[in-house]
ZATOR-897085 format. One line per field, with one value per residue: x, y, z negated of N, C-alpha, C in turn; residue number from 1. Coordinates in Angstrom, 3 decimals. Example, Ala and Ser with C-alpha at 12.3 -4.5 7.8 and 13.67 -1.06 7.14 Angstrom:
<rs>
nu: [13.190|12.850]
nv: [-5.690|-2.250]
nw: [-7.800|-7.080]
cau: [12.300|13.670]
cav: [-4.500|-1.060]
caw: [-7.800|-7.140]
cu: [13.200|12.900]
cv: [-3.300|0.030]
cw: [-7.800|-7.870]
seq: [1|2]
</rs>
This chain:
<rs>
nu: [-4.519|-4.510|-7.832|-10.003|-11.635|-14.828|-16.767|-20.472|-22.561|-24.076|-26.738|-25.757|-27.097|-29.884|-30.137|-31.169|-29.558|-28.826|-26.570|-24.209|-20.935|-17.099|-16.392|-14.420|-12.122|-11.450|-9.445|-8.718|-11.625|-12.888|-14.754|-16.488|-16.474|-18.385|-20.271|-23.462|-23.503|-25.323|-27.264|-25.763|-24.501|-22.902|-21.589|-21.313|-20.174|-20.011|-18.356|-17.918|-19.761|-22.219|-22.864|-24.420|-24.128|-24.887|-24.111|-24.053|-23.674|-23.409|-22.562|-22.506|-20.445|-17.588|-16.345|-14.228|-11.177|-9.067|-7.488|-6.243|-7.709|-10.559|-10.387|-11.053|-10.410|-12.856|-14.469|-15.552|-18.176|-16.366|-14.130|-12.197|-12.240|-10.842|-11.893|-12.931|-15.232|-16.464|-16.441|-17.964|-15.908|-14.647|-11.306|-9.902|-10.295|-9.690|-10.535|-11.055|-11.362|-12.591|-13.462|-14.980|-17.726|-19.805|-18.831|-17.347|-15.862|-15.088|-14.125|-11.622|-8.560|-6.290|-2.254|0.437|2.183|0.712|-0.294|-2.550|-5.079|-7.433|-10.150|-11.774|-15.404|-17.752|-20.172|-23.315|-22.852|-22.050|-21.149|-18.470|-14.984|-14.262|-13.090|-9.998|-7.401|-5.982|-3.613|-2.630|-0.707|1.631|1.581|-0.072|-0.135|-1.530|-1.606|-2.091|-2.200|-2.880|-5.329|-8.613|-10.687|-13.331|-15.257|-13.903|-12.533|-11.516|-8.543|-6.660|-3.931|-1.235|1.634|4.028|5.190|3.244|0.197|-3.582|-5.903|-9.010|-11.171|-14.682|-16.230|-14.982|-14.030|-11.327|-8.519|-5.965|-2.690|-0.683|2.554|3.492|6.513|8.786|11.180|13.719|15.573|17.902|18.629|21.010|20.105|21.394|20.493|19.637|17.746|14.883|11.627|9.838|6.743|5.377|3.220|-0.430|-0.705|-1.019|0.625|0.664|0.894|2.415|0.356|-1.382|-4.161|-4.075|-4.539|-8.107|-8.836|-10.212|-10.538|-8.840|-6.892|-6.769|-6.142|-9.187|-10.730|-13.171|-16.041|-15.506|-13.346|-9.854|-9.410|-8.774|-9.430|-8.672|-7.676|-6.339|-4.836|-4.190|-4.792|-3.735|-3.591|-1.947|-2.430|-5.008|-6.690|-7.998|-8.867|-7.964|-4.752|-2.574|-0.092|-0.831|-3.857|-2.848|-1.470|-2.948|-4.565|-2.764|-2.286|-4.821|-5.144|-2.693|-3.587|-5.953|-4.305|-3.615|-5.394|-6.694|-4.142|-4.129|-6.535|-6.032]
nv: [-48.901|-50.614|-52.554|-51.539|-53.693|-53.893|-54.416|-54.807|-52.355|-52.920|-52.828|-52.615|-51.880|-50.281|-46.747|-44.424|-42.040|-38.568|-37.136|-38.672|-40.002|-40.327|-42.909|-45.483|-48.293|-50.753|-52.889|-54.898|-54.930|-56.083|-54.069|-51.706|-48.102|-45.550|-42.033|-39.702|-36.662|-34.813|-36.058|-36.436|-38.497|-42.253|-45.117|-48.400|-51.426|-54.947|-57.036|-59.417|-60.434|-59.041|-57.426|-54.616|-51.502|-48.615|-45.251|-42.470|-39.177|-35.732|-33.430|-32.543|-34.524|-34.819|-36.987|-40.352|-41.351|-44.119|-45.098|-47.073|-50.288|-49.878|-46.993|-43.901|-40.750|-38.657|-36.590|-33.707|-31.104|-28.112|-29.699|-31.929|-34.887|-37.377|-40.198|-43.483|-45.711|-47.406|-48.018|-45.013|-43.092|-40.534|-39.132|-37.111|-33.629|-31.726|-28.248|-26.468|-23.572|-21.538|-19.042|-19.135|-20.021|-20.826|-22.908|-26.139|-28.912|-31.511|-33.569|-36.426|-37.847|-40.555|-40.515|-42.562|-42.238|-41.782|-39.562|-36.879|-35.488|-32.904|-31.271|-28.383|-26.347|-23.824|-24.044|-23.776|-23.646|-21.354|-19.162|-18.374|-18.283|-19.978|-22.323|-23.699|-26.398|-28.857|-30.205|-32.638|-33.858|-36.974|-36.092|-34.573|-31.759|-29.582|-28.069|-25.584|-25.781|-24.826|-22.661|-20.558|-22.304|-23.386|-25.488|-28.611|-31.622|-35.373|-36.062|-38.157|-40.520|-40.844|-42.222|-41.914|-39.507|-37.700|-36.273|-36.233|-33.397|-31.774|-29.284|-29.407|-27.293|-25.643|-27.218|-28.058|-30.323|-30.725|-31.394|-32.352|-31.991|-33.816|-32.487|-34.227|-34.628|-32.352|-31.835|-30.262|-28.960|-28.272|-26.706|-25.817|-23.099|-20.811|-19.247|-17.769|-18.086|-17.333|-17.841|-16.840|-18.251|-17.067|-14.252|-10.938|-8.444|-5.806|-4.336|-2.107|-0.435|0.139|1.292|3.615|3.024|1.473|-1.459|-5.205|-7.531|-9.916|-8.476|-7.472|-5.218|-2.712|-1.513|-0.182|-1.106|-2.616|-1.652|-0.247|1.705|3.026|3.986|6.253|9.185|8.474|6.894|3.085|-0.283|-3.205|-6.569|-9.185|-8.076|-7.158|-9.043|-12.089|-14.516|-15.786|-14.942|-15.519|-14.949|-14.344|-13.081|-10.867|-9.003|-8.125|-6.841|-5.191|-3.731|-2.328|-0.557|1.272|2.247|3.303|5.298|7.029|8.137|9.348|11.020|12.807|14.631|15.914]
nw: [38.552|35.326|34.632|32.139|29.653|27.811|25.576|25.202|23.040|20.459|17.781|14.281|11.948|11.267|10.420|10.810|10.670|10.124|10.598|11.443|10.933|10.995|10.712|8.967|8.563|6.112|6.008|3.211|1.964|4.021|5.399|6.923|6.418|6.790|7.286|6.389|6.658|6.316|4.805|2.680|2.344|1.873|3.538|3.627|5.301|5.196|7.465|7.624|5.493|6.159|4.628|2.943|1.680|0.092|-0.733|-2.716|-2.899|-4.446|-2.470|0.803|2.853|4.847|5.838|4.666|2.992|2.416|-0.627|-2.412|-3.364|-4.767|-4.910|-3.405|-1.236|-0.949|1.349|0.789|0.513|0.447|-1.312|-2.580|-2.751|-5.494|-6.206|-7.786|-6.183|-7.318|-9.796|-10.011|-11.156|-11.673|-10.131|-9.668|-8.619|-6.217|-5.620|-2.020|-0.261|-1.475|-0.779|0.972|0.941|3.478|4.316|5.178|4.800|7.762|9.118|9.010|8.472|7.455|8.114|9.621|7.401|5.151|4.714|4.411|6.435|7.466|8.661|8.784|8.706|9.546|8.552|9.736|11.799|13.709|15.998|15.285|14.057|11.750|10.367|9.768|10.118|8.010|5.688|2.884|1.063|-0.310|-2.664|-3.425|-2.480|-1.109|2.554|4.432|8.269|10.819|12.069|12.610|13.774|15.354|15.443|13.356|14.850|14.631|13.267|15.629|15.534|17.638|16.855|14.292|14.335|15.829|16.661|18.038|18.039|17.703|18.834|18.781|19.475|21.505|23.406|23.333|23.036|21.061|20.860|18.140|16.473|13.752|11.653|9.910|9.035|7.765|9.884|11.775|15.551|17.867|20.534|23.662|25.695|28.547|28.338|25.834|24.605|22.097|19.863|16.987|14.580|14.466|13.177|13.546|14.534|12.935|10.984|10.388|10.926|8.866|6.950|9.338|11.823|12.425|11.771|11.576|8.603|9.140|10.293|12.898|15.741|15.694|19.018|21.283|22.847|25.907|26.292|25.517|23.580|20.598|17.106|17.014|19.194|22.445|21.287|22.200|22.249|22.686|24.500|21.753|19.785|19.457|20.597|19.242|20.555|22.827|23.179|25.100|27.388|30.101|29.506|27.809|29.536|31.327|29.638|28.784|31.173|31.187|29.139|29.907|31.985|31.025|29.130|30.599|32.047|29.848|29.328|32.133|31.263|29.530]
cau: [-4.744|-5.588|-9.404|-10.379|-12.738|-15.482|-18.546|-21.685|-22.389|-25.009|-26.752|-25.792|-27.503|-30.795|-30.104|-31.765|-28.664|-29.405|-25.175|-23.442|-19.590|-16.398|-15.740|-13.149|-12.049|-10.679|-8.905|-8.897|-13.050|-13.563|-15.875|-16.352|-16.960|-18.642|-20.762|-24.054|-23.114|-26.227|-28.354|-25.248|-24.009|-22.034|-22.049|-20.524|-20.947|-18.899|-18.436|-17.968|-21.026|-22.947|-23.299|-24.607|-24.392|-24.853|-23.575|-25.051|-22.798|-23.911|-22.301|-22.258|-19.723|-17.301|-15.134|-13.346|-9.733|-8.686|-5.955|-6.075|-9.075|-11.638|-10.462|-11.189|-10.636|-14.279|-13.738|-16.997|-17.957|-15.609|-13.471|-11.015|-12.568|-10.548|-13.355|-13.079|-16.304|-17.139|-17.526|-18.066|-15.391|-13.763|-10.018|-8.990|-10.820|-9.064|-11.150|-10.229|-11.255|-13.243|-13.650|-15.501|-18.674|-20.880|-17.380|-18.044|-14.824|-15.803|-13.417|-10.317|-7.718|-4.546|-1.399|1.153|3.037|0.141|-0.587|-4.445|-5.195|-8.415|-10.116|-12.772|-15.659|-18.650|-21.676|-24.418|-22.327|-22.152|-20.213|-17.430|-13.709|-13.499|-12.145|-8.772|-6.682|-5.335|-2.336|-2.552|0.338|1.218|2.010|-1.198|-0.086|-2.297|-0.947|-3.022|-1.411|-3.639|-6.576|-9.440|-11.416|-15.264|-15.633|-12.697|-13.082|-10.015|-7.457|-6.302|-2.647|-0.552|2.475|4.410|4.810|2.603|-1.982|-4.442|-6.835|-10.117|-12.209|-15.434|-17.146|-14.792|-13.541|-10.016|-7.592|-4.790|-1.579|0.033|3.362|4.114|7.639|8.645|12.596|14.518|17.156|17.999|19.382|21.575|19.904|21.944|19.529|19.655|16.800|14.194|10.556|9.377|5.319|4.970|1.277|-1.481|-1.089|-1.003|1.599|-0.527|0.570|2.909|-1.149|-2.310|-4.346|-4.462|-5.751|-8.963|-8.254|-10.521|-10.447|-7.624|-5.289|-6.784|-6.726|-10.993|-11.343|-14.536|-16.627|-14.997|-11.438|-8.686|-9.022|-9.061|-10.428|-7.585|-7.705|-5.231|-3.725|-4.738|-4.609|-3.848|-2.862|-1.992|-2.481|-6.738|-7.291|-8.392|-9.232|-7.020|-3.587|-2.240|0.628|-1.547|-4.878|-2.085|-0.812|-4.315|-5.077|-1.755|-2.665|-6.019|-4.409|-1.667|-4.841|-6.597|-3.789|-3.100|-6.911|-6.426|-3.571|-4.392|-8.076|-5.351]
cav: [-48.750|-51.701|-51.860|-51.533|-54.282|-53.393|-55.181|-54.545|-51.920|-53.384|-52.073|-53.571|-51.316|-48.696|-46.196|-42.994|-41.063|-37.141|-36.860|-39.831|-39.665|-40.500|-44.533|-45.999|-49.724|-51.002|-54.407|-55.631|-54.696|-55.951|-53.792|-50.409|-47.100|-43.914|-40.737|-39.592|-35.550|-33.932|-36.551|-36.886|-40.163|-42.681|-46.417|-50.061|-52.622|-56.048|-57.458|-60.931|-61.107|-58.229|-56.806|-53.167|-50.374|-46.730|-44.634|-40.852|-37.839|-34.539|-32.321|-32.745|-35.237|-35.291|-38.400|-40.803|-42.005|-45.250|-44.612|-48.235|-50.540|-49.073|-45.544|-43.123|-39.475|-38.084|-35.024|-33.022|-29.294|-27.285|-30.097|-33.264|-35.774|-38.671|-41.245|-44.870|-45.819|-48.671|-47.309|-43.582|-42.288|-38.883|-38.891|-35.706|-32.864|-30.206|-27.598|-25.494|-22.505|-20.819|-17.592|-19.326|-20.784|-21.997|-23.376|-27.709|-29.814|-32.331|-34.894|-36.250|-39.347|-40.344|-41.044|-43.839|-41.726|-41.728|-37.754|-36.888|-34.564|-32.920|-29.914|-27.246|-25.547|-23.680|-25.161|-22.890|-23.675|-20.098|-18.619|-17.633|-19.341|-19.676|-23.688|-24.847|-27.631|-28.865|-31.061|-33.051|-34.725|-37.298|-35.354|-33.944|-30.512|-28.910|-26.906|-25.186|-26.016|-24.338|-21.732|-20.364|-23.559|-23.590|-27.079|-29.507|-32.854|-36.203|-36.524|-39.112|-40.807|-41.260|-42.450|-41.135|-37.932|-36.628|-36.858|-34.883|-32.887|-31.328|-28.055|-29.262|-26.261|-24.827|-28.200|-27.968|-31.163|-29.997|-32.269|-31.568|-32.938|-33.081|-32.851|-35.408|-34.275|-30.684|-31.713|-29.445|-29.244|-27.425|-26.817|-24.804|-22.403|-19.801|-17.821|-18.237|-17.243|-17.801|-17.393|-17.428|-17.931|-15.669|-13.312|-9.806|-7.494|-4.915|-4.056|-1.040|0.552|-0.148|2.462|4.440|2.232|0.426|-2.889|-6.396|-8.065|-10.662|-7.205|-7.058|-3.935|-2.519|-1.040|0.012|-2.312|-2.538|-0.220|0.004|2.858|2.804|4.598|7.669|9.559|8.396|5.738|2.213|-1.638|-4.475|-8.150|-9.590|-6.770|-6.897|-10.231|-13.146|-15.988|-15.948|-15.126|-15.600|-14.010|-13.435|-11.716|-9.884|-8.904|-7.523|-5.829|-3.623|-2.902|-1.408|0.280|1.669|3.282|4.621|5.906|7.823|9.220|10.164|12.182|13.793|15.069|16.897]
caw: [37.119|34.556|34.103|30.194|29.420|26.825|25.290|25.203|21.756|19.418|16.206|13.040|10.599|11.297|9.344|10.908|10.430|10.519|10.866|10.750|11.164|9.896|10.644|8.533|8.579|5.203|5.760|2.135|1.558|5.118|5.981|7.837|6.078|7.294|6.150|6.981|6.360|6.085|3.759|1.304|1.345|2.746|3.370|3.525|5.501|4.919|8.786|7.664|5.276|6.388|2.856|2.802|0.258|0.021|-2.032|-2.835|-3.695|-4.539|-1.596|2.053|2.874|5.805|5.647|3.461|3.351|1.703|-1.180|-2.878|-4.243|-5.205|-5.157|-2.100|-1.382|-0.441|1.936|0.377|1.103|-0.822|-2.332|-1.989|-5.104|-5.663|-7.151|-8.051|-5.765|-7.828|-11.255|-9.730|-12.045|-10.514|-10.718|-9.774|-7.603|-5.470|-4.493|-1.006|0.453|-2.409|-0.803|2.316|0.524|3.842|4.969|4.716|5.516|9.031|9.689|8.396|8.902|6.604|9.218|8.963|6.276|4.093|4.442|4.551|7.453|7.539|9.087|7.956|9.962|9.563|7.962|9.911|13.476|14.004|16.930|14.628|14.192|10.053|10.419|9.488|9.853|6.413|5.329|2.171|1.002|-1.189|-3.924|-3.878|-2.273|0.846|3.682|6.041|9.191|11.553|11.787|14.234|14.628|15.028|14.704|13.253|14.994|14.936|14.391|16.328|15.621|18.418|16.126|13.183|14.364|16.777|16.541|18.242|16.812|18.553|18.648|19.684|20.304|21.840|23.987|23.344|22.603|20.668|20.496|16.942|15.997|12.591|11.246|8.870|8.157|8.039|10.415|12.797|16.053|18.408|22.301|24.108|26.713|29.011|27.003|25.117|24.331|20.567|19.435|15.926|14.662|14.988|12.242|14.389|13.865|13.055|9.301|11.082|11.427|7.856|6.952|10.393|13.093|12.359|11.946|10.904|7.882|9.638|10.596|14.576|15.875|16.456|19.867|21.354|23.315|26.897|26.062|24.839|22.951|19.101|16.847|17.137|20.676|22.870|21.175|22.929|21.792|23.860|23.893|20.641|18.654|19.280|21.264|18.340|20.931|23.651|22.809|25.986|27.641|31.036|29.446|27.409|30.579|31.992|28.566|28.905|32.381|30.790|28.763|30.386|32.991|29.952|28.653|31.861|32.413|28.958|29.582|33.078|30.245|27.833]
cu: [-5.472|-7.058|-9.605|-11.636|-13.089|-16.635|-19.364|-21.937|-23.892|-25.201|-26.694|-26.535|-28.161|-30.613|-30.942|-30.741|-29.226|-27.949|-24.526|-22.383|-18.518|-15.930|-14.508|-12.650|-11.157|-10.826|-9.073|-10.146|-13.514|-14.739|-15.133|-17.588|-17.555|-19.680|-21.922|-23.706|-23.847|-27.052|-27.336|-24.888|-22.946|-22.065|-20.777|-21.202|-19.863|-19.401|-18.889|-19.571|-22.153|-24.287|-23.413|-24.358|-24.268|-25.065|-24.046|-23.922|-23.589|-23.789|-22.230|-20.866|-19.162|-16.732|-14.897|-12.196|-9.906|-7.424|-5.840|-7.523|-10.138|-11.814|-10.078|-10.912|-11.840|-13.742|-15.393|-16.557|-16.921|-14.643|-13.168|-11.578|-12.305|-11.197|-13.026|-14.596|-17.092|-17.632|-17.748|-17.415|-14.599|-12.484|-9.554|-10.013|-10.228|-10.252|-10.657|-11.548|-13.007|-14.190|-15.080|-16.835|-19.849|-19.595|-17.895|-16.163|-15.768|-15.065|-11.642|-9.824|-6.491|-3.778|-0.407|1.662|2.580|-0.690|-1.824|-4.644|-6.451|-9.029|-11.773|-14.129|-16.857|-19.831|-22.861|-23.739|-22.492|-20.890|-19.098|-16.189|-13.505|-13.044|-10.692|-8.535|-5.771|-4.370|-2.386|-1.520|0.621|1.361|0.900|-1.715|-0.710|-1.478|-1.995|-2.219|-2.362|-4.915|-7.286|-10.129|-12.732|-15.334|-14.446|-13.422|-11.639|-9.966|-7.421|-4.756|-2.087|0.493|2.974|4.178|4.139|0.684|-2.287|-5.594|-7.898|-10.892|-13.622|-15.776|-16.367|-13.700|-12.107|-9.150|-6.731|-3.969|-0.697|1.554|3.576|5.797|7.776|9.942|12.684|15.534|16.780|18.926|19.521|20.998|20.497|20.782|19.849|18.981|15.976|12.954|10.104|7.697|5.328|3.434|0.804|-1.904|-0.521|-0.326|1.120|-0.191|1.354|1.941|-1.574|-3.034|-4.485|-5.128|-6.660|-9.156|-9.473|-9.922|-9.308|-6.438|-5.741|-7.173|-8.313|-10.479|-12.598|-14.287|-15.947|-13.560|-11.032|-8.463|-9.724|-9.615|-9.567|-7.639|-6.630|-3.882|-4.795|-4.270|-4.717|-3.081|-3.147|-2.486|-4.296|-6.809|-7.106|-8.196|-8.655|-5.450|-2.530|-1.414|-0.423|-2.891|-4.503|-1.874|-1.873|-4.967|-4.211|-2.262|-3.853|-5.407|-3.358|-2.839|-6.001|-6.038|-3.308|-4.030|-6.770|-5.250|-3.900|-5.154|-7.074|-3.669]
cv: [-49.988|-51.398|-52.390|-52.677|-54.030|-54.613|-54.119|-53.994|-52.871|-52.819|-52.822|-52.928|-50.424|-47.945|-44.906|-41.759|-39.640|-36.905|-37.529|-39.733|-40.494|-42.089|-44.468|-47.436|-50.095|-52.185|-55.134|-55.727|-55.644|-55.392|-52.475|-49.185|-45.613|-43.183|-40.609|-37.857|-34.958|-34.687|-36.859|-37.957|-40.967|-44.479|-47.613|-50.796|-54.007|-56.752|-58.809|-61.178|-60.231|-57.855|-55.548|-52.867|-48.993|-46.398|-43.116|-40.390|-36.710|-33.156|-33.193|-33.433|-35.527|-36.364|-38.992|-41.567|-42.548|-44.813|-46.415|-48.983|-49.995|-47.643|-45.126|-41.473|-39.237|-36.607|-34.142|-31.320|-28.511|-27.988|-31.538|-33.878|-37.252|-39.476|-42.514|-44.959|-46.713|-48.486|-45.784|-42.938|-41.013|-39.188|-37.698|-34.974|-31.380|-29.527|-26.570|-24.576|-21.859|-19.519|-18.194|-20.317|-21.324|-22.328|-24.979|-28.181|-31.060|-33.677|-34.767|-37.765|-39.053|-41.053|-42.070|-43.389|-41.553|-40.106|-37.271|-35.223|-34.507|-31.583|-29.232|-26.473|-25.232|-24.466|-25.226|-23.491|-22.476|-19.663|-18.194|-18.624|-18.996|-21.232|-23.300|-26.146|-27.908|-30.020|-31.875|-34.020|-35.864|-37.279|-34.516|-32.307|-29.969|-27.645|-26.804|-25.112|-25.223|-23.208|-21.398|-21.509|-23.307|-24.927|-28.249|-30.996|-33.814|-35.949|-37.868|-39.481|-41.521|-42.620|-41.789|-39.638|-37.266|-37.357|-35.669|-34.819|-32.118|-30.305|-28.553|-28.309|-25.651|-25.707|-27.939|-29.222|-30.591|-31.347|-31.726|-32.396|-32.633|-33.970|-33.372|-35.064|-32.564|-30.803|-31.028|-29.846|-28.941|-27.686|-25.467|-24.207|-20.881|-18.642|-18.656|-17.249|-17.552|-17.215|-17.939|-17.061|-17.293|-14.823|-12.086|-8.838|-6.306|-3.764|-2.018|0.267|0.417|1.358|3.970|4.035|1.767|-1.049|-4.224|-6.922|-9.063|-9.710|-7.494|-5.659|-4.159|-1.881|-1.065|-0.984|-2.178|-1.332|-1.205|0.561|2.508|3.424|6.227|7.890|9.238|7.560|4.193|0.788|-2.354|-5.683|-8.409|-9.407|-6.877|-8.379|-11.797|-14.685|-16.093|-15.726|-15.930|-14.492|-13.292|-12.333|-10.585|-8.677|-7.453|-6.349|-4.725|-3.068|-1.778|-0.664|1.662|3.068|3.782|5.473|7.257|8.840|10.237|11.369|13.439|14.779|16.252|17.367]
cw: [36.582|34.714|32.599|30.294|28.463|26.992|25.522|23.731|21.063|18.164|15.180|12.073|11.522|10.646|9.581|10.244|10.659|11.009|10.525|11.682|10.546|9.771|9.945|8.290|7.378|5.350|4.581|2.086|2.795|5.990|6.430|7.201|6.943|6.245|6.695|6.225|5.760|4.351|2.755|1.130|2.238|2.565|3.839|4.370|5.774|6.561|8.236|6.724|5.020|4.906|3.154|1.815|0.844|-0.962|-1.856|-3.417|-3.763|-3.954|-0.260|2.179|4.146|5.961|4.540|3.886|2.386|0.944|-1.370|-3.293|-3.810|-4.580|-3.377|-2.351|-0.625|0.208|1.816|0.719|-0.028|-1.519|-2.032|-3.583|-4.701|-6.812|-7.194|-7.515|-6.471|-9.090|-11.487|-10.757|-11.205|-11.023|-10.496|-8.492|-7.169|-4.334|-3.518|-0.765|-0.337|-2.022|0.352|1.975|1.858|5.011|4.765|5.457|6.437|9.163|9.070|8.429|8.248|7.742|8.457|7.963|5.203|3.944|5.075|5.868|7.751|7.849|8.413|8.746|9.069|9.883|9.177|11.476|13.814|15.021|16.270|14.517|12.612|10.015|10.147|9.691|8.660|6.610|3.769|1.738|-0.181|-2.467|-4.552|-3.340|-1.046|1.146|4.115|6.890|10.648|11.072|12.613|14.448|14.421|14.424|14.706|13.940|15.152|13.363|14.255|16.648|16.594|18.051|15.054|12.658|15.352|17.018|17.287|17.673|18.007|17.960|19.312|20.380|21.018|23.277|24.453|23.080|22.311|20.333|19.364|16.843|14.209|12.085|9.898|8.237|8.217|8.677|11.275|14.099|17.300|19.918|23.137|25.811|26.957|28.605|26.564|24.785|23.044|20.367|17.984|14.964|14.914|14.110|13.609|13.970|13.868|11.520|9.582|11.083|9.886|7.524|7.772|10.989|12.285|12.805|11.492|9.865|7.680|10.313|12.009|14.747|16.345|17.493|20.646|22.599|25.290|27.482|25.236|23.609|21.136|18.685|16.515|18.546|21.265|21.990|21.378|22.418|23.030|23.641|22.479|19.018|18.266|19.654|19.994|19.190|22.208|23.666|23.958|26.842|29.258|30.731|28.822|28.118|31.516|30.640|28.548|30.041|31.761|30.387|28.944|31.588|31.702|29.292|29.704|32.170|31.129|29.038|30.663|32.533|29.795|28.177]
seq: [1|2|3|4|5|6|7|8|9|10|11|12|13|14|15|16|17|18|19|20|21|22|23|24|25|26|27|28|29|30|31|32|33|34|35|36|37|38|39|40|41|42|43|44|45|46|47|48|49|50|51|52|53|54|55|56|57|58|59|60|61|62|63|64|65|66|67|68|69|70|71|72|73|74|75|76|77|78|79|80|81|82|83|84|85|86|87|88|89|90|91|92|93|94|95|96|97|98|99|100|101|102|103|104|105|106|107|108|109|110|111|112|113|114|115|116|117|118|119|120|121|122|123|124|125|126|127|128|129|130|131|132|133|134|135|136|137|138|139|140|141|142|143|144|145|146|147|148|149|150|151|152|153|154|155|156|157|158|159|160|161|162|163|164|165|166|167|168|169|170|171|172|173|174|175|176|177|178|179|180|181|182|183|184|185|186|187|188|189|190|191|192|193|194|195|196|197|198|199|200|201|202|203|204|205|206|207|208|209|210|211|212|213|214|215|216|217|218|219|220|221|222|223|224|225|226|227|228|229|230|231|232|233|234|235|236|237|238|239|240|241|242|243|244|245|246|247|248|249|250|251|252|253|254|255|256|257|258|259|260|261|262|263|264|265|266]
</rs>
């Protein structure tokens, strides 16, 4: 294997970051942008004639992508604000995920195609999966392309179509591709297995089973068993963070032996 040669790192700027993130290298400005998250702001520094600036916003600030000039998209808590940095004019602000107020967007990178990709996570770092992965296009329109993340971290462009994207907390690499046409095209196969996202087919129960807020079946704390006697959840139907055909596999088994004790009872 080649060996990677590296320098030696050096500090160009003290800053006493509390959460500093978010590098971005704009060729025309020559310099190199990032964020400090927590204290609100974000900074400049010109390589060639080691010119500073910092700049102050008024929300927590994960990133910034380069559109042209001046003008940047700011990836702030709650909201995409395309600003002219130079005479802080706002051009347009899309706010996301309304419902999810200590939600903060983390990290975010535009790919060769121009299309802003940026993910979502809990403010508080709380054991919980309310993150997204978002899509911004250049039309202005967001996808959510993903869901379940504690902490968004990347992405990282391979080529056109394919970046990875990272869960810290939950030390995952995810390889995404994204599709760029609608062509289709014919693979002829012996079978086939299909998974489509992780909404839970669950709606079949509305109103009987006891279900979560995201449609998972509730069962009690080490069962199967729901909240009706003798009827039992397993796999896909209850399991949020694994989604895996083997603990699937091990949850029917439960099942299948509680459903059995239960009968021999009645």
């Amino acid at each position: 294997m080649k060996k990677i040669e590296t320098t030696e790192p050096k500090i160009l700027w003290k800053l006493k970051c509390k959460l500093g993130e978010g590098t971005l290298w704009v060729n025309e400005h020559n310099s190199i942008y990032f964020v400090d998250i927590k204290k609100k702001k974000f900074f400049s520094l010109d390589i060639k004639k080691n010119k500073k600036k910092v700049f102050s916003v008024n929300k927590e600030i994960g990133f910034l992508a380069h559109v042209k000039g001046f003008i940047f998209i700011l990836g702030l808590q709650g909201e995409l604000r395309i600003q002219n940095i130079k005479t802080k004019k706002i051009i347009k602000s899309i706010f996301i995920e309304k419902n999810l107020r200590l939600n903060r967007i983390n990290d975010g990178k535009t790919d060769p195609e121009g299309n802003l990709w940026f993910g979502t996570m809990d403010n508080l770092e709380r054991k919980i999966e309310k993150g997204s992965l978002y899509k911004l296009d250049k039309k202005l329109i967001i996808t959510q392309v993903d869901t379940n993340y504690k902490i968004t971290n990347g992405p990282a462009f391979i080529d056109q179509s394919n970046f990875y994207h990272t869960d810290s907390a939950k030390k995952i690499i995810y390889k995404i591709k994204n599709l760029k046409t609608e062509k289709t095209e014919e693979i002829k196969l012996d079978g086939l297995f299909i998974a489509i996202g992780h909404d839970p087919a669950t709606q079949l129960f509305k109103d009987q089973l006891e279900m979560d807020k995201e449609g998972y079946l509730i069962t009690k704390p080490d069962s199967t068993e729901t909240n009706i006697p003798g009827v039992y959840a397993a796999g896909d139907v209850k399991d949020k963070t694994f989604r895996q055909a083997v603990t699937a596999a091990g949850m029917g088994c439960m099942a299948a032996l509680e459903a059995e004790k239960h009968l021999s009872h009645n």
